[in-house]
N, C-alpha and C positions, 0 to 999 in steps of 0.2 A: 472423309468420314472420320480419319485419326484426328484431326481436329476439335474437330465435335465429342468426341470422346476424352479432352483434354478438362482435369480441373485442378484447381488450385485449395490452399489451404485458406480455414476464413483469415480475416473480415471478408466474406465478398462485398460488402457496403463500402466504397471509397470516398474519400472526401476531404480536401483540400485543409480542413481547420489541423492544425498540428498542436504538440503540448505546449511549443513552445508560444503559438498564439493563443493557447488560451490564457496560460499561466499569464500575460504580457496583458492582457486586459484585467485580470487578477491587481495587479498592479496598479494600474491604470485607476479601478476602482478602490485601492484603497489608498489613494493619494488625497483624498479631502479629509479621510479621518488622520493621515498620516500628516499632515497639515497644519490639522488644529493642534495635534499633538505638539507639533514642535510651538508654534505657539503659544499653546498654553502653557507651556510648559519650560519653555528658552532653548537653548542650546546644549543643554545639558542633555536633553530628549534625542535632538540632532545627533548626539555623538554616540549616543546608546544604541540608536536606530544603525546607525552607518558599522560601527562594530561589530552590530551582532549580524549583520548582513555579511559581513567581511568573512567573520570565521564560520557559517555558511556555508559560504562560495567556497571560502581555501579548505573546508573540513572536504567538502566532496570532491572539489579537487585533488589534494593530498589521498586521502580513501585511494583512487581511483588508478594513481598514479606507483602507490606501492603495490597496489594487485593487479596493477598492468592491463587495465579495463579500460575503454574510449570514455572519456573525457565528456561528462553527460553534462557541464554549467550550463552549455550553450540554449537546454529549454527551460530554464529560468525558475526551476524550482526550487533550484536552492535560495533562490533572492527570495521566493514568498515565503517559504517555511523561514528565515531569516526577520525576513521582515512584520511577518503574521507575530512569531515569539517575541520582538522586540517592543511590539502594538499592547502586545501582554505582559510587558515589564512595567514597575513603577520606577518613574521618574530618579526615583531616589537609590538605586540600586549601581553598584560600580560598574566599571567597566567590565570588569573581571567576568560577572554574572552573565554578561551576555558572550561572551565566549565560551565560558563551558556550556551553558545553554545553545548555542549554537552548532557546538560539536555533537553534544549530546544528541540533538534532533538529528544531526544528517548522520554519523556514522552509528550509533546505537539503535534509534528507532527503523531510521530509513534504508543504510545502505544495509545494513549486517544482516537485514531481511533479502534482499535482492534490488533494494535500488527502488527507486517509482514506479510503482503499480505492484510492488508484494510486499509496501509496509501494513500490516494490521492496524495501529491506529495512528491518526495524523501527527506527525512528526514535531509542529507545535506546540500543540498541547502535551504530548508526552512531556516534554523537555520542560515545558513550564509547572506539569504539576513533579515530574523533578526537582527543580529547584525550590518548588513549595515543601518540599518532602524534606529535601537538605539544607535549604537556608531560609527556614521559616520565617525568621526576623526581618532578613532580610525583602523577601517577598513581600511582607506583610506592611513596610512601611512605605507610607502614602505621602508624609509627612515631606513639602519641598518648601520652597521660598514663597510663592505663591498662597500655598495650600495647607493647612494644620487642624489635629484634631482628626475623629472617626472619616470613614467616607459616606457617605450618605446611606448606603446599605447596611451601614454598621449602625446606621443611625436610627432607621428604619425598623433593624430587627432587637432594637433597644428600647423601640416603642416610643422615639422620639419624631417628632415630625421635621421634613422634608421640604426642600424648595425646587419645589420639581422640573419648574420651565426653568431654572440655573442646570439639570442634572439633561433635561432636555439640549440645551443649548451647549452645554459641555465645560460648563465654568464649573468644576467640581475637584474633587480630588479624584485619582483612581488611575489606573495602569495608562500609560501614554494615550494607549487608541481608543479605548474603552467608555471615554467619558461624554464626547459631543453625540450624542444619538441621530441628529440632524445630517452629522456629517457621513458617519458610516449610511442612515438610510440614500443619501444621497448616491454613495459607490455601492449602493447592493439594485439602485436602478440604473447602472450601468451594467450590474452583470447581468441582468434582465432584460435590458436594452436588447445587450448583443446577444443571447441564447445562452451564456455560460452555466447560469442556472434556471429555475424553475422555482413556481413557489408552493411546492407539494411539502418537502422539508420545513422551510421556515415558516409557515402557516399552520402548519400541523403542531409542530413545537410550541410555537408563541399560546397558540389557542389554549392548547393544553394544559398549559403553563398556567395560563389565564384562570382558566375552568377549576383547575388546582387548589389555585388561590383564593377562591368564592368558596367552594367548598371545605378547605384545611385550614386555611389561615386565620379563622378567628376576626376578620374584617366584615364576610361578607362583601356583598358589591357595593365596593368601594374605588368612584371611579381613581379620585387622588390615590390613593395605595395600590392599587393595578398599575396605575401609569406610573407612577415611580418605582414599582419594581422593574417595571419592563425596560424604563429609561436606565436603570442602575448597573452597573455592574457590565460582566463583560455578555448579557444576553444578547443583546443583537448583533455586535460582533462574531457570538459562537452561533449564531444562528442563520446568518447571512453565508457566513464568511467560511466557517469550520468545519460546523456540520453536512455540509451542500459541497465537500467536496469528495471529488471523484471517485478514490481511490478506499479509504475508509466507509462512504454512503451504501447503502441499498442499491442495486440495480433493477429489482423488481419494482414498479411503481406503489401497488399497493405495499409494497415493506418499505417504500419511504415515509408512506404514513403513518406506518405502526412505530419505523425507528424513531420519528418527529415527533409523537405521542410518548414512546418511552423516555424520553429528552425532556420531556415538558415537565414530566410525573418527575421523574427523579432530580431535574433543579427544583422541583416544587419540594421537594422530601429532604434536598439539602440545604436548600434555604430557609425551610421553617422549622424543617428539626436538627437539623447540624448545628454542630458548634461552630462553625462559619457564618458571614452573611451571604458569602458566594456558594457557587456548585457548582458553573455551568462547565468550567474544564471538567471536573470529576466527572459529570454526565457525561460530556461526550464521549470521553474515553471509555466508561465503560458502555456507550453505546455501541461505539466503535466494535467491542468485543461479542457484540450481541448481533452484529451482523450478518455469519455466518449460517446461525440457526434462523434469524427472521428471513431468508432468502431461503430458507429449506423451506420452510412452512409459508412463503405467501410466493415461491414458483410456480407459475402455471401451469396447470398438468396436461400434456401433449394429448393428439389425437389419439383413443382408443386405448388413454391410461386412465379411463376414471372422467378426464374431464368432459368438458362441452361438446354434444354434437355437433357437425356442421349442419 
C-alpha cells in the first residue's frame, strides 16, 4: 500500500529526446544555410562563423567555471546561440564583433538570468540587436568582395525594383545566413522532419506579415513585392529558426498563434514605417517580452474555473 501512496515531482511525462538532441539537429538544420554562407561569401564568413562559435562555447564555459556551476557545453547551446548570431553578422564585420557578440549572448542575456530555460529573450538576437545598438556602422555594412551597394530590402523600401529569384536563390548581399531563402527552407524541413518544431509559429507569422503588406504597404497584392519581402532580409531565418524556439515561445498553442500574429504586425510596422528596411530582430525580441502576458490570457482555464464542461 506505501507504495501506491508514493509520488514524485513533475514531468511525470518521460522521454528519451534531451536538450542536447535537440539543439544537435538544430545544427544539423542549419548547415545548408550555414553553407551557402560560406560560399557566398569565401572564407572570410568561415572564420567569423568559427569565432563567434568559439567565444560561445569559452564565454559559458569561463561563466560557469568562476561560479563553480557543472559545466553545461556539453548540450550544445551554446554552439547554436554562437552559431545562430554569427548567421546574423555581415560578412564584412571584424573578428572582434563576433566575440563580444558572443560573450554578450551567453553571459549577459543567458547565463546572468539562470542559464537555459530562464533567459527571457533568445540570446541571439539580443546580442545582435546589441551590436546594432553599439556599432551601427558596423552592423550595417553589407558591402564585401562579392557584393556592393544597398541590399535588396534597402532596395525595396526605396521603391526600387528587385531581382527576386537572385534574393530567392541567395546570391545577394545581407547577413552570412540570411540570404539563400532556398537553403534555410531546406533546414527548417528538417526540423519538421524530426518534430523539433511545428508550423503553428512560422505560419502564423509569415501570414500575417503577408496580410500586413496587402493592406499597409501601399502595393496591394502584389505577388513580386510579397515574394521579395518575404525572400529579403533575415524573415525566414527569424521565423523558422528564432522565433520557434523553446525557451523564449509561447507554450500555450493558441499564444503561439497570437505571439506569430504579433511577429508578423510588428515586422510589417517596422519595415514599412521604420527608418530601417529590416525589423525582424526587433520584433522578436520584443515579442519575446510579450510572452509572459500572451500565456496569461490564451492559458486554458481548468475544471470548474470558468472553463469547459466535460
Amino acid at each position: 500500500m506505501s507504495d501506491l501512496m508514493k509520488v514524485s515531482s513533475n514531468p511525470h511525462i518521460r522521454s528519451k529526446v534531451t536538450t542536447g538532441n535537440i539543439m544537435l539537429c538544430v545544427i544539423l538544420a542549419l548547415l545548408p544555410t550555414t553553407f551557402f554562407g560560406i560560399y557566398n561569401f569565401g572564407v572570410r564568413a568561415l572564420v567569423l562563423i568559427l569565432v563567434t562559435v568559439a567565444a560561445a562555447v569559452l564565454s559559458e564555459t569561463i561563466f560557469n567555471k568562476i561560479c563553480k556551476k557543472k559545466n553545461t557545453i556539453r548540450d550544445l547551446s551554446a554552439v547554436v546561440t554562437g552559431l545562430l548570431l554569427a548567421l546574423n553578422l555581415p560578412v564584412s564585420a571584424p573578428w572582434w564583433i563576433g566575440v563580444i557578440g558572443g560573450a554578450f549572448a551567453i553571459v549577459v542575456v543567458k547565463m546572468l538570468f539562470g542559464g537555459l530555460g530562464q533567459n527571457f529573450m533568445n540570446p541571439a538576437l539580443g546580442a545582435r540587436c546589441f551590436l546594432l545598438i553599439s556599432f551601427t556602422s558596423i552592423m550595417t555594412n553589407f558591402e564585401c568582395d562579392g557584393y556592393t551597394g544597398a541590399t535588396p530590402l534597402a532596395s525595396l523600401k526605396a521603391g526600387e525594383q528587385v531581382d527576386t529569384v537572385s534574393m530567392i536563390i541567395g546570391k545577394t548581399a545581407g547577413t552570412i545566413g540570411e540570404t539563400s531563402m532556398i537553403a534555410i527552407l531546406i533546414g527548417a524541413c528538417i526540423l519538421l522532419f524530426v518534430g523539433a518544431i511545428d508550423l503553428k509559429i512560422p505560419f502564423s507569422y509569415l501570414g500575417s506579415f503577408a496580410v500586413f503588406l496587402i493592406l499597409f504597404s501601399g502595393h496591394g497584392w502584389s505577388p513580386s513585392y510579397i515574394s521579395a519581402q518575404l525572400a529579403g532580409g533575415g524573415l525566414m531565418l527569424g521565423a523558422f529558426f528564432m522565433a520557434t524556439d523553446y525557451v523564449t515561445r509561447p507554450i500555450t498553442k493558441r499564444g503561439q498563434y497570437v505571439y506569430g500574429i504579433i511577429l508578423g504586425i510588428l515586422t510589417g510596422i517596422f519595415r514599412i514605417y521604420g527608418a530601417s528596411a529590416e525589423g525582424v530582430s526587433y520584433a522578436i525580441i520584443l515579442g519575446n517580452l510579450l510572452v509572459p502576458l500572451i500565456e496569461r490570457v490564451t492559458l486554458p482555464r481548468g475544471f470548474g474555473k470558468g472553463g469547459e464542461k466535460a
